[in-house]
OpenMM code with the backbone's topology and positions (N, CA, C; nanometers):
from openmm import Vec3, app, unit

residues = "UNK UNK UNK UNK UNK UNK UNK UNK UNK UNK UNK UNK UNK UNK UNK UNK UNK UNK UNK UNK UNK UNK UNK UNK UNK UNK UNK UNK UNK UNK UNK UNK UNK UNK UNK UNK UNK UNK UNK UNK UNK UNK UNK UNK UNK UNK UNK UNK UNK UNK UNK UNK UNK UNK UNK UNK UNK UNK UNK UNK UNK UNK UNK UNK UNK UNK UNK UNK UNK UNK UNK UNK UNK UNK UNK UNK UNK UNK UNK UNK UNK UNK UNK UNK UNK UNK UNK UNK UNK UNK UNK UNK UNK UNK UNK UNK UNK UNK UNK UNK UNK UNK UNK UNK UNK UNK UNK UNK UNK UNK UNK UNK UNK UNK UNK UNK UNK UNK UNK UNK UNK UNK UNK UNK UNK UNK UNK UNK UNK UNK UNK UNK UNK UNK UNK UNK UNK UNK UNK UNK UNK UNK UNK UNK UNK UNK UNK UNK UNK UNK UNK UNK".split()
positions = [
    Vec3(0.0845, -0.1168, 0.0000),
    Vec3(0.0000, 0.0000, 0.0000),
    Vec3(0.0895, 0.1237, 0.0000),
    Vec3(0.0822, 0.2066, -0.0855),
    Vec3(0.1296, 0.3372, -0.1191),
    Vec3(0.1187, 0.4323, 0.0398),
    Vec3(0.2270, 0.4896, 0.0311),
    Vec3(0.2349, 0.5372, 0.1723),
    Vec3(0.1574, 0.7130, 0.1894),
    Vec3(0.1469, 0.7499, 0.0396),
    Vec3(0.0717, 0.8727, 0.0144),
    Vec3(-0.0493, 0.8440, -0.1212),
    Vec3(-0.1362, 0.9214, -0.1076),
    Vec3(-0.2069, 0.9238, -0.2476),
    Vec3(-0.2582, 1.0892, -0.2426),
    Vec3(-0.2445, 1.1217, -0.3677),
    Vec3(-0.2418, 1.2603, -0.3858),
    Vec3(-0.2020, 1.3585, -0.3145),
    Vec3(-0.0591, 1.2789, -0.2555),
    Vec3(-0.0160, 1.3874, -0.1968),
    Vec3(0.0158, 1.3759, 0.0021),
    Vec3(-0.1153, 1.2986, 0.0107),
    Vec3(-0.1578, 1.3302, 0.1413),
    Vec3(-0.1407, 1.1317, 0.2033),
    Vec3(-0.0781, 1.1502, 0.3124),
    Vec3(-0.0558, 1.0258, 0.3788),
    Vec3(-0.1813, 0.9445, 0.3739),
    Vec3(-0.1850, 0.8252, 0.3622),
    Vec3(-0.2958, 0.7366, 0.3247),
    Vec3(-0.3557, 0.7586, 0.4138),
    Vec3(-0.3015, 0.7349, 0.5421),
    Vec3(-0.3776, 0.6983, 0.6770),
    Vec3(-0.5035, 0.8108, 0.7151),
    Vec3(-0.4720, 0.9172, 0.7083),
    Vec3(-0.5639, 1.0577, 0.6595),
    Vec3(-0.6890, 1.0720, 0.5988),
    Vec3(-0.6564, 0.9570, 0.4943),
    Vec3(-0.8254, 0.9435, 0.3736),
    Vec3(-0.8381, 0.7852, 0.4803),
    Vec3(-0.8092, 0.7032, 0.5039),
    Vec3(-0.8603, 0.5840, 0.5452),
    Vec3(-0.9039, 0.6018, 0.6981),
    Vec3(-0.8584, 0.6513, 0.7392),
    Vec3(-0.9383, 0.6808, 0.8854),
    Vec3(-1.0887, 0.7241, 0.9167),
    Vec3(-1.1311, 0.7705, 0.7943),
    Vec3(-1.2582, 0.7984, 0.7369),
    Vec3(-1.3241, 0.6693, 0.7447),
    Vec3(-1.2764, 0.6133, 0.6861),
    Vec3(-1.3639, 0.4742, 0.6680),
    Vec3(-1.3917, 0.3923, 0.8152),
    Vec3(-1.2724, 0.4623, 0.9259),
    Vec3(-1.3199, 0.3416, 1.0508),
    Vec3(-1.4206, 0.4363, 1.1260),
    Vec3(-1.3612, 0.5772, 1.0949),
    Vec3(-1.4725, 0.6533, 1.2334),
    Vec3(-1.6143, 0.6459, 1.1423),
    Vec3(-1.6516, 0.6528, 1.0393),
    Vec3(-1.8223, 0.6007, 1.0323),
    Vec3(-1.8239, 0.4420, 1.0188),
    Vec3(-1.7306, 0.3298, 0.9735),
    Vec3(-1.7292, 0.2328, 0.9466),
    Vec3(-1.7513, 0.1594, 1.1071),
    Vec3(-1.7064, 0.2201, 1.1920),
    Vec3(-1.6776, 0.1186, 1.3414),
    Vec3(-1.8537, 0.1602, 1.3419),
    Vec3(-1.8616, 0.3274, 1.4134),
    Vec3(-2.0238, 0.3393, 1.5053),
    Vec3(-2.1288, 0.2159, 1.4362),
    Vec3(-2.1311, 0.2390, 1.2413),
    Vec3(-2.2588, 0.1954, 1.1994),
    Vec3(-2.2184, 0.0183, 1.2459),
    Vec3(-2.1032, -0.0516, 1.2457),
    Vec3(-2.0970, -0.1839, 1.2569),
    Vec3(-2.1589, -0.1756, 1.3852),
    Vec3(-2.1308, -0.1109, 1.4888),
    Vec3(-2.1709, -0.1516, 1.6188),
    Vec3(-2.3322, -0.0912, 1.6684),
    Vec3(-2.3739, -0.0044, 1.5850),
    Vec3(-2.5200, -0.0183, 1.5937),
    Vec3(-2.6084, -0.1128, 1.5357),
    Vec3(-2.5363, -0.1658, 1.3816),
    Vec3(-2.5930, -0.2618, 1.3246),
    Vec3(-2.5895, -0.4087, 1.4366),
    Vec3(-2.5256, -0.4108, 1.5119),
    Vec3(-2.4603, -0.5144, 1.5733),
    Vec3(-2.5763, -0.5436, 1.7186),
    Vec3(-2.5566, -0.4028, 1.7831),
    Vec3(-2.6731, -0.3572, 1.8832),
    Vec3(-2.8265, -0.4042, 1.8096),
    Vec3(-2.8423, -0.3494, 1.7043),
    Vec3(-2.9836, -0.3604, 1.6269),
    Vec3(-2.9931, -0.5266, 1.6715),
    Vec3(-2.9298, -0.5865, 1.5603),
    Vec3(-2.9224, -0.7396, 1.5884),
    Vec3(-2.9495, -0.8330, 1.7559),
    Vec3(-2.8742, -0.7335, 1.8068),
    Vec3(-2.9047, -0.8049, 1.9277),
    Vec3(-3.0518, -0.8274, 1.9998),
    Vec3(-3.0983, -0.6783, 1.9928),
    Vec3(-3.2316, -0.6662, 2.0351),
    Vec3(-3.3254, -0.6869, 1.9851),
    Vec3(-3.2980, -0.7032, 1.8360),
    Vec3(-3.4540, -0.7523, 1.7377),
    Vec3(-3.3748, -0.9232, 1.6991),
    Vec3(-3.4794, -0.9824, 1.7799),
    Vec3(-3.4038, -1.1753, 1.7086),
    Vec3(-3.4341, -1.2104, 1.5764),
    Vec3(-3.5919, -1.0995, 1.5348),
    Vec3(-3.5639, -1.1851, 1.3842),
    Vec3(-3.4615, -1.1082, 1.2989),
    Vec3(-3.3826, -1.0327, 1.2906),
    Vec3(-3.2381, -0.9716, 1.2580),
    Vec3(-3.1796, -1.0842, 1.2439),
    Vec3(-3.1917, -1.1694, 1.3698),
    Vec3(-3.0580, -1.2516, 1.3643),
    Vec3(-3.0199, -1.3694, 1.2809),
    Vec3(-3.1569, -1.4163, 1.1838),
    Vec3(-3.1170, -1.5128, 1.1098),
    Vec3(-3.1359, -1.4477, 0.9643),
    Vec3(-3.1277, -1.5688, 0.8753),
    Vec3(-3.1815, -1.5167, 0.7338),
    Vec3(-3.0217, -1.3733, 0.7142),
    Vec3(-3.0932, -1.3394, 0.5613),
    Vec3(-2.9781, -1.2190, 0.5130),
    Vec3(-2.9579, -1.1345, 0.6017),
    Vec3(-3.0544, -1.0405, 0.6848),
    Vec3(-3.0026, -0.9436, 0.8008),
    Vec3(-2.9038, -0.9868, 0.8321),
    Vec3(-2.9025, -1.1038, 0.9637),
    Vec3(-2.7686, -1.1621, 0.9885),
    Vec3(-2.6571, -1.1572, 0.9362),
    Vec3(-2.6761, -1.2011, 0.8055),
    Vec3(-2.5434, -1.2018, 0.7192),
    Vec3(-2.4930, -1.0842, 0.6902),
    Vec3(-2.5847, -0.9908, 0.6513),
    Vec3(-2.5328, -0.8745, 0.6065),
    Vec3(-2.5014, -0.7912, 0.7289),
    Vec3(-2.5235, -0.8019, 0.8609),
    Vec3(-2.4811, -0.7294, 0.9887),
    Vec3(-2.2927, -0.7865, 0.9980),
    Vec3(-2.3566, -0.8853, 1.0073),
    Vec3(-2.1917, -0.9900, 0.9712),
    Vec3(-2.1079, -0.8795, 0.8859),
    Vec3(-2.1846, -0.9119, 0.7701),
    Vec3(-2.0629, -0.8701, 0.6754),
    Vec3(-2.0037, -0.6713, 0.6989),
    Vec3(-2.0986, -0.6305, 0.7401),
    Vec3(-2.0984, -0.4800, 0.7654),
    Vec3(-1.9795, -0.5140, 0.8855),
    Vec3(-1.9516, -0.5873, 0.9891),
    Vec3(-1.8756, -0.5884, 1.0946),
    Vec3(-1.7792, -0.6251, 1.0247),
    Vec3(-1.7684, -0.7202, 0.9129),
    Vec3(-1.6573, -0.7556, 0.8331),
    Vec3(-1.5430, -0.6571, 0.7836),
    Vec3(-1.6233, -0.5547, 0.6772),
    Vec3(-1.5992, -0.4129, 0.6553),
    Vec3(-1.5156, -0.3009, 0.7109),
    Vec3(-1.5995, -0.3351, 0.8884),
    Vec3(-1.5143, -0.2365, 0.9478),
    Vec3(-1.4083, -0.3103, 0.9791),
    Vec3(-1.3946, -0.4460, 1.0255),
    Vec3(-1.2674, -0.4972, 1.0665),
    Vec3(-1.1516, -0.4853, 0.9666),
    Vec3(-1.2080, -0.4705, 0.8112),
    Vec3(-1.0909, -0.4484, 0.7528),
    Vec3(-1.0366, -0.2896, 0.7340),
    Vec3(-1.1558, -0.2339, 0.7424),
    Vec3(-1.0677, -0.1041, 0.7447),
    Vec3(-1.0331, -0.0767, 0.8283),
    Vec3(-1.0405, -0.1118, 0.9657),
    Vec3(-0.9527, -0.0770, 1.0824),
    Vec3(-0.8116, -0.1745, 1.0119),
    Vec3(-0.8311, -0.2933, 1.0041),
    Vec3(-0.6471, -0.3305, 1.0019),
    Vec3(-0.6020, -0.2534, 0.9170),
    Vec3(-0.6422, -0.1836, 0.7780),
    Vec3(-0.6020, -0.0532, 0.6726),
    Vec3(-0.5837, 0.0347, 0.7272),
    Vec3(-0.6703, 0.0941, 0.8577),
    Vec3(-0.6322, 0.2433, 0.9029),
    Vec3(-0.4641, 0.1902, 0.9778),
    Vec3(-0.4633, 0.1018, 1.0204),
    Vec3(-0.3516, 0.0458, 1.1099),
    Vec3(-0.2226, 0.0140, 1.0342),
    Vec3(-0.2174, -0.0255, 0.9219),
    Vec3(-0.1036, -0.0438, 0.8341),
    Vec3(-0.0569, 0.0909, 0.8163),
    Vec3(-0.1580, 0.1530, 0.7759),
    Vec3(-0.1331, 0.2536, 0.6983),
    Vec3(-0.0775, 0.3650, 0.7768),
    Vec3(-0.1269, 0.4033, 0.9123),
    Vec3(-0.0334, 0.4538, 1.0490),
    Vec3(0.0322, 0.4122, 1.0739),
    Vec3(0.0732, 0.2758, 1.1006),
    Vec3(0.2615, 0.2667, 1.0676),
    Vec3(0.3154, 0.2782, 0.9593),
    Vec3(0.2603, 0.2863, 0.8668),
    Vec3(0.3596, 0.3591, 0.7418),
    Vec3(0.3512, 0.4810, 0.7794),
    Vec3(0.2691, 0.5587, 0.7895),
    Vec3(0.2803, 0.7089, 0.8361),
    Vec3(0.3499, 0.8014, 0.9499),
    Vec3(0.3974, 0.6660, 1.0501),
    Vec3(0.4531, 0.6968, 1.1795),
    Vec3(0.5988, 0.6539, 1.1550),
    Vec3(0.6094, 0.5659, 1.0931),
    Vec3(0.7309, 0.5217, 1.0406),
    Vec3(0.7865, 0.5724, 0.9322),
    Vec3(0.7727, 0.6701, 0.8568),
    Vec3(0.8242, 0.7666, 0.7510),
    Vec3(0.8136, 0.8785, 0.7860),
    Vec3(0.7796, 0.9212, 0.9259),
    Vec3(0.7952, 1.0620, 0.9658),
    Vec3(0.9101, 1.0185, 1.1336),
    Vec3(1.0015, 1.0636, 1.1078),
    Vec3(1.0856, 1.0139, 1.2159),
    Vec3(1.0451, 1.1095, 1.3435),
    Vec3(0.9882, 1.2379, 1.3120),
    Vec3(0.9923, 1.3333, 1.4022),
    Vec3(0.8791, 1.3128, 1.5106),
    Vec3(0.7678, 1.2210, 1.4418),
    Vec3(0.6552, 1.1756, 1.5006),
    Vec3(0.6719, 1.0951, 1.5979),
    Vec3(0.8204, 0.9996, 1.6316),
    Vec3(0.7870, 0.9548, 1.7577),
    Vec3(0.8369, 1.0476, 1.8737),
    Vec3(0.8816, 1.1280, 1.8550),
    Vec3(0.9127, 1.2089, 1.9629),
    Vec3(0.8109, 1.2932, 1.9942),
    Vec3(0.6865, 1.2590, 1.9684),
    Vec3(0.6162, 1.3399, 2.0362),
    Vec3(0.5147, 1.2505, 2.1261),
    Vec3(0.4824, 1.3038, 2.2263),
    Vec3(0.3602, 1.2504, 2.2644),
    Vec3(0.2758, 1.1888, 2.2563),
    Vec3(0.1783, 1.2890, 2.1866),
    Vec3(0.0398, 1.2748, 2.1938),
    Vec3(0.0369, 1.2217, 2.0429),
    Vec3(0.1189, 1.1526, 1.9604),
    Vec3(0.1539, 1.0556, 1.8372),
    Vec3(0.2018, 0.9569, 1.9007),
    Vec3(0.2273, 0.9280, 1.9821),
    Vec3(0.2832, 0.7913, 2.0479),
    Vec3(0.1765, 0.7752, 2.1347),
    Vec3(0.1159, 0.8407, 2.1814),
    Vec3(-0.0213, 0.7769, 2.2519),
    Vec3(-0.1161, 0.7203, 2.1515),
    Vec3(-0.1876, 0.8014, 2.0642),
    Vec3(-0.2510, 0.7797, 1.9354),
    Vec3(-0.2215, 0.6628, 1.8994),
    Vec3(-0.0504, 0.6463, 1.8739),
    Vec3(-0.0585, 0.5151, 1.7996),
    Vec3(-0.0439, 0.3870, 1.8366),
    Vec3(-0.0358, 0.3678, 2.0100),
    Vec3(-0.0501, 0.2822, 2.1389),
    Vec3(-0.2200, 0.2713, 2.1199),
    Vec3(-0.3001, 0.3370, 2.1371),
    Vec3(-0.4358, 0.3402, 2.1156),
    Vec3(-0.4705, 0.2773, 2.0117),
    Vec3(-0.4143, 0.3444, 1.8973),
    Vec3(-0.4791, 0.2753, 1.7393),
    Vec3(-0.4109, 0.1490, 1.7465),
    Vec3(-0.3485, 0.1084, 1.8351),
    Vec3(-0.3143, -0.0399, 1.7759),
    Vec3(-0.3768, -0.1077, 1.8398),
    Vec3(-0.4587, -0.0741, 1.9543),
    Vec3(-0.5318, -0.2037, 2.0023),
    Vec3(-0.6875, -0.2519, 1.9394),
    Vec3(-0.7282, -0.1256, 1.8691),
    Vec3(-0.8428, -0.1007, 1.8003),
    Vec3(-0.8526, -0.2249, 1.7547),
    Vec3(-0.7628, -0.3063, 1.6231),
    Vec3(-0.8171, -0.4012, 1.5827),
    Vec3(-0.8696, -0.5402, 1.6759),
    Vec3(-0.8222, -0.5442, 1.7445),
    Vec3(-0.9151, -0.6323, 1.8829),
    Vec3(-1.0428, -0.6269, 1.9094),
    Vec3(-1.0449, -0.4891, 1.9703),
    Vec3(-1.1800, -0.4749, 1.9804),
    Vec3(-1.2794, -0.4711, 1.8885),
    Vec3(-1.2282, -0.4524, 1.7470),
    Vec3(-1.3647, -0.4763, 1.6322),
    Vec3(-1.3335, -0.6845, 1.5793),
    Vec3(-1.2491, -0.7141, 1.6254),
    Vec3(-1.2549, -0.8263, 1.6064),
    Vec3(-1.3427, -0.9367, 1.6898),
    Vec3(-1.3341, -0.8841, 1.8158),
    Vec3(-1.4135, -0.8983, 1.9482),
    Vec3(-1.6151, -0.8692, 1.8849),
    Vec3(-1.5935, -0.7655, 1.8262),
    Vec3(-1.6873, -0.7181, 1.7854),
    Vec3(-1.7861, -0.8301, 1.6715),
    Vec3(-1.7145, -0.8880, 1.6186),
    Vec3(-1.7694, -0.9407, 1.5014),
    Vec3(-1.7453, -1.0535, 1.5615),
    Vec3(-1.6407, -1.1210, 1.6260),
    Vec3(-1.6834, -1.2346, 1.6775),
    Vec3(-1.8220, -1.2988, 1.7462),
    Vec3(-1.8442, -1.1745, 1.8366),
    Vec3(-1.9707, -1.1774, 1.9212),
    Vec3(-2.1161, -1.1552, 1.7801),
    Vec3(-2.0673, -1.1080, 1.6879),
    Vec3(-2.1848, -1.1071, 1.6032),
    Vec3(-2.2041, -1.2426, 1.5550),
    Vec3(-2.0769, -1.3249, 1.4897),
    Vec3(-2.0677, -1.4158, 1.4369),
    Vec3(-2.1488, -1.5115, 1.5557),
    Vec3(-2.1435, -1.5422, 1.6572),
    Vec3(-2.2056, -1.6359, 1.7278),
    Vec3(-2.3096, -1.5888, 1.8192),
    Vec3(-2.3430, -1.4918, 1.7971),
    Vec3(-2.4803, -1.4588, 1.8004),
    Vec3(-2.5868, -1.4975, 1.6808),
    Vec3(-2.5237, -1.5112, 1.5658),
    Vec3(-2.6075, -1.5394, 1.4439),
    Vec3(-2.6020, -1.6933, 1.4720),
    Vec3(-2.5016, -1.7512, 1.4868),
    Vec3(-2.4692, -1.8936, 1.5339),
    Vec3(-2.5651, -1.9623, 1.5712),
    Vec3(-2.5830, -1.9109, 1.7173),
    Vec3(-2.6790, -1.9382, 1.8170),
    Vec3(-2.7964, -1.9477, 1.8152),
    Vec3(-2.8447, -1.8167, 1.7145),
    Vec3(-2.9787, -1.8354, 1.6719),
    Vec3(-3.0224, -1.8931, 1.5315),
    Vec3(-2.9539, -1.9671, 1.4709),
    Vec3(-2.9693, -2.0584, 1.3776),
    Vec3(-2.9427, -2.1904, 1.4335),
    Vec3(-2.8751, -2.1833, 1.5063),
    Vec3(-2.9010, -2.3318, 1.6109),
    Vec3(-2.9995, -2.3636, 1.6877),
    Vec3(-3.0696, -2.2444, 1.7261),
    Vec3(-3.1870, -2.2284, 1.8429),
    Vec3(-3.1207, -2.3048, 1.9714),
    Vec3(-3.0724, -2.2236, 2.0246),
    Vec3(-2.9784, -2.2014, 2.1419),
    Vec3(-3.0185, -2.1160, 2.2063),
    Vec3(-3.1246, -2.1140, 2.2785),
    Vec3(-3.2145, -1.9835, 2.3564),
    Vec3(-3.1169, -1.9144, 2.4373),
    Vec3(-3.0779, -2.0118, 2.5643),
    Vec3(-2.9650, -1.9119, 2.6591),
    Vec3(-2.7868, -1.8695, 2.5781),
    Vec3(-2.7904, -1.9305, 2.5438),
    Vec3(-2.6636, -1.9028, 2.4732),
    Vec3(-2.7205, -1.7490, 2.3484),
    Vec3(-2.7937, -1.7488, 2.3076),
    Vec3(-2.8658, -1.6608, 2.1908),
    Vec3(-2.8565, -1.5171, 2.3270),
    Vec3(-2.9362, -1.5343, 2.4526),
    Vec3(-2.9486, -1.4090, 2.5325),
    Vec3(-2.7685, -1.4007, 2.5471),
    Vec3(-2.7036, -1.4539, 2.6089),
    Vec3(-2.5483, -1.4639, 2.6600),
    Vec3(-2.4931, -1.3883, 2.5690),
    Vec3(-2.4689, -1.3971, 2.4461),
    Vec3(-2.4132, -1.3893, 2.2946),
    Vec3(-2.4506, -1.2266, 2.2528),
    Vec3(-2.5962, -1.1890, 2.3144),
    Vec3(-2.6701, -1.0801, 2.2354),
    Vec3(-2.6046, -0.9858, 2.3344),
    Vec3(-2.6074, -1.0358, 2.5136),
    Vec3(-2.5393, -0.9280, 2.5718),
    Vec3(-2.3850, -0.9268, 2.5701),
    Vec3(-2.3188, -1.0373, 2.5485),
    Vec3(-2.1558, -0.9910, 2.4930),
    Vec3(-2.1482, -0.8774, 2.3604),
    Vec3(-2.2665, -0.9073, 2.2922),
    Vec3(-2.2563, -0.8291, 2.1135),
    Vec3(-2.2433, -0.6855, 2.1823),
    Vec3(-2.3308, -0.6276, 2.2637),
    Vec3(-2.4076, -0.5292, 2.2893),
    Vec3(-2.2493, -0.4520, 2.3768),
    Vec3(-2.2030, -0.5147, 2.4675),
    Vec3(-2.1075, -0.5188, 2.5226),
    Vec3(-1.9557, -0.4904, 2.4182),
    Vec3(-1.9130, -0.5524, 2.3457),
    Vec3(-1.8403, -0.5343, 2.2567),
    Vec3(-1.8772, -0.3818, 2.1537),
    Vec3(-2.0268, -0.3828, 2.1432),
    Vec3(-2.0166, -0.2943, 2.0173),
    Vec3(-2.0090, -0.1550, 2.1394),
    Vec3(-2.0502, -0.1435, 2.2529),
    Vec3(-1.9743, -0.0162, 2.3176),
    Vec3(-1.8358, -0.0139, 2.3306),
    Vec3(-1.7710, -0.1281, 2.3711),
    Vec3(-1.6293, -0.0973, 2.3551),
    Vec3(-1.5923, -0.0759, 2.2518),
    Vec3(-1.6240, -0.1433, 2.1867),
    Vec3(-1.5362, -0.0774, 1.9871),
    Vec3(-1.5474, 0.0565, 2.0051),
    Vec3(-1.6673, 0.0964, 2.0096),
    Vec3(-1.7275, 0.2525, 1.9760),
    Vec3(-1.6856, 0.3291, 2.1001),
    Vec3(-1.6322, 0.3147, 2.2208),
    Vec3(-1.5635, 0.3772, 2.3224),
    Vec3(-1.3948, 0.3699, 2.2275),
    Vec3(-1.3950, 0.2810, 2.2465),
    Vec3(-1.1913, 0.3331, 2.2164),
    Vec3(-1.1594, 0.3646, 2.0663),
    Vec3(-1.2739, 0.3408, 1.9436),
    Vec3(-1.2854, 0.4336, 1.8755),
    Vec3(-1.2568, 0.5902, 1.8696),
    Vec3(-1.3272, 0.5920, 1.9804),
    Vec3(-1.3544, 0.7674, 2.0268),
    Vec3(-1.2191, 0.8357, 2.0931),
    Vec3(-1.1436, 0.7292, 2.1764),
    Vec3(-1.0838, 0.7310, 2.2328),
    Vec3(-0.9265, 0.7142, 2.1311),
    Vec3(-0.9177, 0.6259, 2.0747),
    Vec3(-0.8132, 0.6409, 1.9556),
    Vec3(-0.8374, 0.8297, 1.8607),
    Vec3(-0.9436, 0.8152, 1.7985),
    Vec3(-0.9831, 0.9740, 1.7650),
    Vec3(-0.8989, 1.0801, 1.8186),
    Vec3(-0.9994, 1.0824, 1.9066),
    Vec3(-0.9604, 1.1941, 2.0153),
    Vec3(-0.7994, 1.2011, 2.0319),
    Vec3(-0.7124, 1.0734, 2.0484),
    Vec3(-0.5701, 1.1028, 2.0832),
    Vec3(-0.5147, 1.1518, 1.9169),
    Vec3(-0.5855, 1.1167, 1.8309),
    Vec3(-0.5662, 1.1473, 1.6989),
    Vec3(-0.5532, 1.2844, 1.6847),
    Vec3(-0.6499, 1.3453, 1.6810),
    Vec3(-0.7125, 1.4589, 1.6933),
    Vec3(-0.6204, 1.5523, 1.7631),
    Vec3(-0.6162, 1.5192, 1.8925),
    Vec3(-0.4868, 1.6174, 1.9698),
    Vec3(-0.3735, 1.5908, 1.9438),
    Vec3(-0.3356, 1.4863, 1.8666),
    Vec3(-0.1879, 1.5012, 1.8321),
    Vec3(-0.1797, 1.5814, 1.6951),
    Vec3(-0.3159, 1.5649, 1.6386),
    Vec3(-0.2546, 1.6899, 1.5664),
    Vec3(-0.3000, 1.8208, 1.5502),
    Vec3(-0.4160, 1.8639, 1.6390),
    Vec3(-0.4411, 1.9713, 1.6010),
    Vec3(-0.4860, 2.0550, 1.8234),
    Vec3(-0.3702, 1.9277, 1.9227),
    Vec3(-0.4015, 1.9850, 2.0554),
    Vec3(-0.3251, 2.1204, 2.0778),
    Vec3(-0.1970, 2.1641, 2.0048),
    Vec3(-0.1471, 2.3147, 2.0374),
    Vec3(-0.2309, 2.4202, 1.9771),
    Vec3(-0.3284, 2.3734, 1.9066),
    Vec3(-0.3507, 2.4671, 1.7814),
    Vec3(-0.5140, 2.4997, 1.8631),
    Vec3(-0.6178, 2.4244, 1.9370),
    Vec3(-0.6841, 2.4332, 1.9748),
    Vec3(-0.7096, 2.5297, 2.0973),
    Vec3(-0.6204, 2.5227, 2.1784),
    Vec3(-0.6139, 2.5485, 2.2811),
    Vec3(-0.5890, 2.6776, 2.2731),
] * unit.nanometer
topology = app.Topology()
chain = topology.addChain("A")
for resn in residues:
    res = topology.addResidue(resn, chain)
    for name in ("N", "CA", "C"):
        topology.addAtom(name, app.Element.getBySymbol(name[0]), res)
């Protein structure tokens, strides 16, 4: 993957894709949990695959910030770029976490697995706030590393 496109560090245009790509996976995910007929048939699949989506563009936003952190030497000496990118690296976990819990939530209810189906719906529900917490939380260190002198 090209370490710039038009100019501008990849990671810049692809980060786009996780901050609306994560919330909608993890509401789609929430949705699923609380409505059961979601959970079988195409809905299912396609909630799946929407969690799919974001999991890959998070590992893209993540390549692509270490290419970006790693071709700017000046960037680890700072801070609030070394926090950011301690943060952004754990991200892919938690959307993996994320889709796991979708994946066997759909599981469960194509098995008709009643308690396991409730267990599954509150891990989903559980996961899709954490994604969408350290989302915010990766952001935000984003955000002030590059624009916290300038704000203030």
């Amino acid at each position: 993957m090209d370490y710039k496109i038009f100019g501008l560090p990849t990671h810049i245009l692809v980060i786009h894709l996780v901050v609306v790509g994560i919330p909608v996976a993890a509401l789609a995910t929430v949705a699923m949990a609380v409505r059961p007929q979601w959970r079988s048939g195409k809905v299912g699949l396609i909630i799946v695959g929407v969690d799919v989506i974001a999991v890959i563009g998070t590992w893209i936003a993540r390549i692509t910030g270490i290419q970006f952190f790693n071709h700017s030497p000046g960037l680890k000496t700072l801070h609030a770029v070394v926090d950011h990118k301690n943060l952004g690296m754990t991200l892919i976990w938690y959307m993996l976490g994320l889709l796991a819990a979708a994946i066997l939530l759909v599981l469960a209810e194509k098995y008709e697995r009643p308690p396991l189906t409730t267990i599954f719906a509150i891990i989903a529900v559980a996961a899709a706030v954490a994604a969408t917490v350290q989302t915010v939380r990766v952001g935000d260190a984003g955000a002030r590393a590059t624009w916290g002198s300038s704000v203030n």
